[in-house]
N, CA and C atoms as a LAMMPS dump frame, in Angstrom:
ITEM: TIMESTEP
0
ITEM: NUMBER OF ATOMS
279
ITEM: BOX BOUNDS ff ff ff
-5.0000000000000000e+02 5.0000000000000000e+02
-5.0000000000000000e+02 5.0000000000000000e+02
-5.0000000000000000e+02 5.0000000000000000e+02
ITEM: ATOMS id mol type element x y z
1 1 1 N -398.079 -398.379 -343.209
2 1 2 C -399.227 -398.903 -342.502
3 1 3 C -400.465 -398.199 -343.052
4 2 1 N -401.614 -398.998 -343.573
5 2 2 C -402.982 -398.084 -343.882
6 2 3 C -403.917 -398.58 -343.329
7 3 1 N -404.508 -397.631 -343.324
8 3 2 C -406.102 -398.066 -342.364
9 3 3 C -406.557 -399.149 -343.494
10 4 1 N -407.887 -400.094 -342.688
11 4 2 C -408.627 -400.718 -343.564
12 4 3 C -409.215 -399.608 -344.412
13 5 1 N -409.374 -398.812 -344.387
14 5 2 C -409.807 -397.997 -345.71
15 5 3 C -409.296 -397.807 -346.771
16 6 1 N -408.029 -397.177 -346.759
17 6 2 C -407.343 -397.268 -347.708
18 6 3 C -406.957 -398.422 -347.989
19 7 1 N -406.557 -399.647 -347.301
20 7 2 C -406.421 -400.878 -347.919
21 7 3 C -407.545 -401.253 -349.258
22 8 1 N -409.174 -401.216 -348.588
23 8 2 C -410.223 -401.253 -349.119
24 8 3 C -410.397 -400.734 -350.632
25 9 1 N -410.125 -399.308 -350.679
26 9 2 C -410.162 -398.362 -351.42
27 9 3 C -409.105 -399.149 -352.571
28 10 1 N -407.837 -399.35 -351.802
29 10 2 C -406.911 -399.916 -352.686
30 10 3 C -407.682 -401.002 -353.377
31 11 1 N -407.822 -402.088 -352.828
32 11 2 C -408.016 -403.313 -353.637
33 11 3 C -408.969 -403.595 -354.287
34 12 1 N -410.231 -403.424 -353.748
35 12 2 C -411.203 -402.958 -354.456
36 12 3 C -412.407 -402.374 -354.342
37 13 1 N -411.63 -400.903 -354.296
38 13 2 C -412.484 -399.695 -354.778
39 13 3 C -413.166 -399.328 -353.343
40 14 1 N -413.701 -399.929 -352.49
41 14 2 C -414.786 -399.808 -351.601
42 14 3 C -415.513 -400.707 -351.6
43 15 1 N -416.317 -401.162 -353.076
44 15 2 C -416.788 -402.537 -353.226
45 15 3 C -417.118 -403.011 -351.703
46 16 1 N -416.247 -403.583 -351.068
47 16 2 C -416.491 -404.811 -349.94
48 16 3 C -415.817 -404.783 -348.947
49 17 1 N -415.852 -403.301 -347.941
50 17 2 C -414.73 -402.829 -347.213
51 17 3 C -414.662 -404.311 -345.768
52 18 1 N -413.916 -404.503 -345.291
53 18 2 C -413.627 -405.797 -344.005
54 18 3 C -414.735 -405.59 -343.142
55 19 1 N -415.077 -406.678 -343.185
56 19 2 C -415.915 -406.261 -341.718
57 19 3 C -415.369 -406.247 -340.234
58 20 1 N -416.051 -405.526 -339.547
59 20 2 C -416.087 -404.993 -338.508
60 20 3 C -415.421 -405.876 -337.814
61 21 1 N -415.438 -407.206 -337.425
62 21 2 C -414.737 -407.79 -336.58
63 21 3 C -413.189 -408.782 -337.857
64 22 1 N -412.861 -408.333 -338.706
65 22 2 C -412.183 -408.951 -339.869
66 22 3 C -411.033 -409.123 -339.035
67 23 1 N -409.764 -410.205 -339.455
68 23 2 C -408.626 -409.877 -339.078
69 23 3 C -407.196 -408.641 -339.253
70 24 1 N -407.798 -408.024 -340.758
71 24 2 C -407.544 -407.014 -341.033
72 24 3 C -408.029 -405.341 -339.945
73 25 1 N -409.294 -405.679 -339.469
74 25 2 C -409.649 -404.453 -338.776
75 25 3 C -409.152 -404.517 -337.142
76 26 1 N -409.08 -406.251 -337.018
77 26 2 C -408.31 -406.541 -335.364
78 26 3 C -406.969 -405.849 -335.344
79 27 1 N -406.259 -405.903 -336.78
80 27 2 C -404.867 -405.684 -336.3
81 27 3 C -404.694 -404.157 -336.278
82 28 1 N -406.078 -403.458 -337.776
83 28 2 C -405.724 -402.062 -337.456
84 28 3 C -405.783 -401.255 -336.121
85 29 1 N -407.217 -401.893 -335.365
86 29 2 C -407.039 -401.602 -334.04
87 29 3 C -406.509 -401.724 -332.815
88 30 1 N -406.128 -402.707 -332.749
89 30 2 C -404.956 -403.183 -331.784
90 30 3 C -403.945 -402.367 -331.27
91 31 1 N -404.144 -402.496 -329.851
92 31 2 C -402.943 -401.548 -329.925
93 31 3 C -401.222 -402.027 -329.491
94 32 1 N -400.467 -401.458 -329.659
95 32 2 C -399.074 -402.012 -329.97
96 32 3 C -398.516 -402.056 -328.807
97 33 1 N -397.902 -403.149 -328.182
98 33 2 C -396.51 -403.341 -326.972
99 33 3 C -395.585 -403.134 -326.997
100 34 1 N -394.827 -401.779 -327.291
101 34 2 C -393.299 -401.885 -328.163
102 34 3 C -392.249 -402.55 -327.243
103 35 1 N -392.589 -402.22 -325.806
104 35 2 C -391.487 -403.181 -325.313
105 35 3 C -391.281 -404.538 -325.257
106 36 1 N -392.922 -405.18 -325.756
107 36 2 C -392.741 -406.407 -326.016
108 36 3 C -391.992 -406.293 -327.845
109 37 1 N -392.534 -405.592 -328.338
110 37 2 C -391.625 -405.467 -329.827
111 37 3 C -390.077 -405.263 -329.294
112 38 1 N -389.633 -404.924 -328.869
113 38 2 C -388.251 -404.369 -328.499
114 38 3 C -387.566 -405.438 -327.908
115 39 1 N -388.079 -406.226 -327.554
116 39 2 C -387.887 -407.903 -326.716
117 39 3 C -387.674 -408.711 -327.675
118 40 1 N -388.164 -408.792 -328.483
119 40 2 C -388.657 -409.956 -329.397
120 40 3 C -387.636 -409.568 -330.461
121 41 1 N -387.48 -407.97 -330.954
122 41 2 C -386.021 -407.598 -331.581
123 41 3 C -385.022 -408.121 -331.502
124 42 1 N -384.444 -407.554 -330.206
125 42 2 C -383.3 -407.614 -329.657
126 42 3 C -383.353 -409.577 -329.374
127 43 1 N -384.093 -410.475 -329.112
128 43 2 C -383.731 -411.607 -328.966
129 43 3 C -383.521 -412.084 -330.192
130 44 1 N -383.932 -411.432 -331.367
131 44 2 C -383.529 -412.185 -332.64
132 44 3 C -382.278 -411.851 -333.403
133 45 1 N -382.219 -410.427 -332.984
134 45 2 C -381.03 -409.721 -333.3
135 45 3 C -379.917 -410.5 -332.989
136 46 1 N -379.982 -410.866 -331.367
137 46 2 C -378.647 -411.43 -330.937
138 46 3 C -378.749 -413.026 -330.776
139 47 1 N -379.82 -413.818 -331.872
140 47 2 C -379.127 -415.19 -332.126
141 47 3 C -378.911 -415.512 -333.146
142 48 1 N -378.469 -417.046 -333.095
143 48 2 C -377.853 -417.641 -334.33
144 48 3 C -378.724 -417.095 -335.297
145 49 1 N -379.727 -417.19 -335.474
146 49 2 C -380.556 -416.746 -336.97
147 49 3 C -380.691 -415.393 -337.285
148 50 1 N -380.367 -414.108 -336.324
149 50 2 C -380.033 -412.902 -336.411
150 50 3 C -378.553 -412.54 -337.343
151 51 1 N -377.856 -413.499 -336.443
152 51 2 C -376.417 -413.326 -336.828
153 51 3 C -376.092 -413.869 -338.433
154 52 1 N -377.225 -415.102 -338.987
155 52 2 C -377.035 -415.25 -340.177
156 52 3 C -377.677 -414.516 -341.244
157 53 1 N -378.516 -414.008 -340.819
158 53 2 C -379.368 -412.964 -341.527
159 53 3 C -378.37 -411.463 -341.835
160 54 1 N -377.871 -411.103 -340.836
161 54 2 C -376.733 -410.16 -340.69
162 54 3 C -375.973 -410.192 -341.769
163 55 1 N -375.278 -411.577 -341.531
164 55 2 C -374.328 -412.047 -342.514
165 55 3 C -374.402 -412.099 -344.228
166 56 1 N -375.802 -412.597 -344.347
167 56 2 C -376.386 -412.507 -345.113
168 56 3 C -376.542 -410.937 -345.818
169 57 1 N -377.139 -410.151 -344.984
170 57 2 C -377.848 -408.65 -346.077
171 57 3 C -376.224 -407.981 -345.483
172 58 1 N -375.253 -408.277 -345.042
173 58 2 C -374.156 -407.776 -345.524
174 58 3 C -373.496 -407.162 -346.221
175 59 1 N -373.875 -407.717 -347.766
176 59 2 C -373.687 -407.393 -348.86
177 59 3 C -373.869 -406.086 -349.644
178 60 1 N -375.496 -405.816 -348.479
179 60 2 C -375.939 -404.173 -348.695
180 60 3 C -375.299 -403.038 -348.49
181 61 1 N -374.575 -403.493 -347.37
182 61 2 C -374.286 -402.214 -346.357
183 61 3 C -373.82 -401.432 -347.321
184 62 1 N -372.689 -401.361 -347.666
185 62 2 C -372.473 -399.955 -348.788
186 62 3 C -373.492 -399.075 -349.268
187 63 1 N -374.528 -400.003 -349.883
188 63 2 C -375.536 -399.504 -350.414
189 63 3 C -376.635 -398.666 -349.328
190 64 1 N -376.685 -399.204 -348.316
191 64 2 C -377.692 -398.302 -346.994
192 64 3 C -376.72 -397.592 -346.368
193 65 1 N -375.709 -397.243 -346.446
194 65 2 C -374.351 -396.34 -345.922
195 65 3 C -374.981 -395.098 -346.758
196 66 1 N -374.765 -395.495 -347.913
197 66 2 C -374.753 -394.543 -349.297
198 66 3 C -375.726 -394.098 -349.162
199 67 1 N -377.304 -394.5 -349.206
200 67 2 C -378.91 -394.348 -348.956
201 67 3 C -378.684 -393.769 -347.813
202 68 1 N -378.181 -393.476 -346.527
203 68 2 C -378.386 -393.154 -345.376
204 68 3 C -377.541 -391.439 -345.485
205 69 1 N -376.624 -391.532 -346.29
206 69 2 C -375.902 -390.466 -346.118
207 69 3 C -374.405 -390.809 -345.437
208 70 1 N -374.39 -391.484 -344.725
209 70 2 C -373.085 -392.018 -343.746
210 70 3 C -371.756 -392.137 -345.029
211 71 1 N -372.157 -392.403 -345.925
212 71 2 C -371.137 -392.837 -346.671
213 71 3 C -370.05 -391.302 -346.327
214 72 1 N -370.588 -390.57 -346.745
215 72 2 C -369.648 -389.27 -346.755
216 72 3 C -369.301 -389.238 -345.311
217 73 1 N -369.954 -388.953 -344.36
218 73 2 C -369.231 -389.02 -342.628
219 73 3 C -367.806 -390.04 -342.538
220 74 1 N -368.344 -391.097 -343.444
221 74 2 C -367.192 -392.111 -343.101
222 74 3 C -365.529 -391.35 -344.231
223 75 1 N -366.135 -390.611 -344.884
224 75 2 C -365.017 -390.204 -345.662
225 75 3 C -364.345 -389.628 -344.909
226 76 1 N -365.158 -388.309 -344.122
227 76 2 C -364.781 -387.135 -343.373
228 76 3 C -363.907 -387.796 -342.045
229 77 1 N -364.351 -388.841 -341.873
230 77 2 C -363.945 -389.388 -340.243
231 77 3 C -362.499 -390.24 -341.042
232 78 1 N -362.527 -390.586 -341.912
233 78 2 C -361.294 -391.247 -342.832
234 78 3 C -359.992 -390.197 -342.898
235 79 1 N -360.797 -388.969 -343.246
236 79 2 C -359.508 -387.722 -343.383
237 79 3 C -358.999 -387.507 -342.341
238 80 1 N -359.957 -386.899 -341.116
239 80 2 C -359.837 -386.399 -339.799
240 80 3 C -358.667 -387.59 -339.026
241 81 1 N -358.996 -389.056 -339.171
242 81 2 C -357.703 -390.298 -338.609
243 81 3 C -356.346 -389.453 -339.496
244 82 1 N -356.707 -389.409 -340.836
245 82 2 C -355.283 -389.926 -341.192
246 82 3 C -354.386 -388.146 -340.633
247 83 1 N -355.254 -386.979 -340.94
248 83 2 C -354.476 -385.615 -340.158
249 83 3 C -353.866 -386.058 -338.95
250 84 1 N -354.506 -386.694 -338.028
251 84 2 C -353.985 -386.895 -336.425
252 84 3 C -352.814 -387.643 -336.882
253 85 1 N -353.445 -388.711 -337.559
254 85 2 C -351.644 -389.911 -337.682
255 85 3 C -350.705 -389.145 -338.078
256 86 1 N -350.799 -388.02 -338.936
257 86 2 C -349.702 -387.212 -339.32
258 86 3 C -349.694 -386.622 -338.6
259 87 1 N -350.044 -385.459 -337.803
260 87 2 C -349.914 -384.871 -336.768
261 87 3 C -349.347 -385.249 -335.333
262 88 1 N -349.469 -386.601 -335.506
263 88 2 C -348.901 -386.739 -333.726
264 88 3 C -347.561 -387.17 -333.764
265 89 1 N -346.9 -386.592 -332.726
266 89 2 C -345.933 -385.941 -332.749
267 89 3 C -344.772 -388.113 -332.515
268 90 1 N -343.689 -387.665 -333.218
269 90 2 C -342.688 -388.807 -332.964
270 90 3 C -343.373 -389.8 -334.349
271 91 1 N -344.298 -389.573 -334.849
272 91 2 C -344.425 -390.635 -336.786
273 91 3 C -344.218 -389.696 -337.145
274 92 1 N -343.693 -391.162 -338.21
275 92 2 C -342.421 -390.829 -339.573
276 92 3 C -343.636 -391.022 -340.324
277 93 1 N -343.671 -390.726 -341.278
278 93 2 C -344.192 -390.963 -342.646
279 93 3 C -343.66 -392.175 -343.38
């Protein structure tokens, strides 16, 4: 997120920073509803077009497992199952 300034600065230079009432300076100021954000989430999350989107970036997960760090937890939590399965008492191997 950048202020209209740095947007400004970015694009060009200062040159022609937004004006004062711009749609760019409405949104920098605005202030945020997260529980209306948190509403509007969670209702997209849990419909049909959530669920295909899901389906869809699927493909990643390994890759944001791996980026996240989890990948290794899931190793550790992989070892830790299979000790108990050997460990509990009455399995055969």
């Amino acid at each position: 997120f950048m202020l209209w300034q740095e947007k400004s600065v970015l694009f060009n230079e200062g040159r022609n920073p937004p004006a004062k009432n711009s749609p760019w300076t409405r949104y920098c100021n605005r202030t945020r509803d997260w529980g209306d954000y948190a509403q509007r989430t969670a209702r997209y999350a849990y419909s049909a077009a959530g669920d295909r989107q899901a389906a869809e970036l699927g493909k990643y997960r390994q890759q944001w497992e791996k980026l996240e760090g989890r990948e290794q937890v899931q190793k550790v939590q992989e070892k830790v199952q299979k000790i108990e399965r050997d460990n509990t008492p009455g399995m055969s191997r």
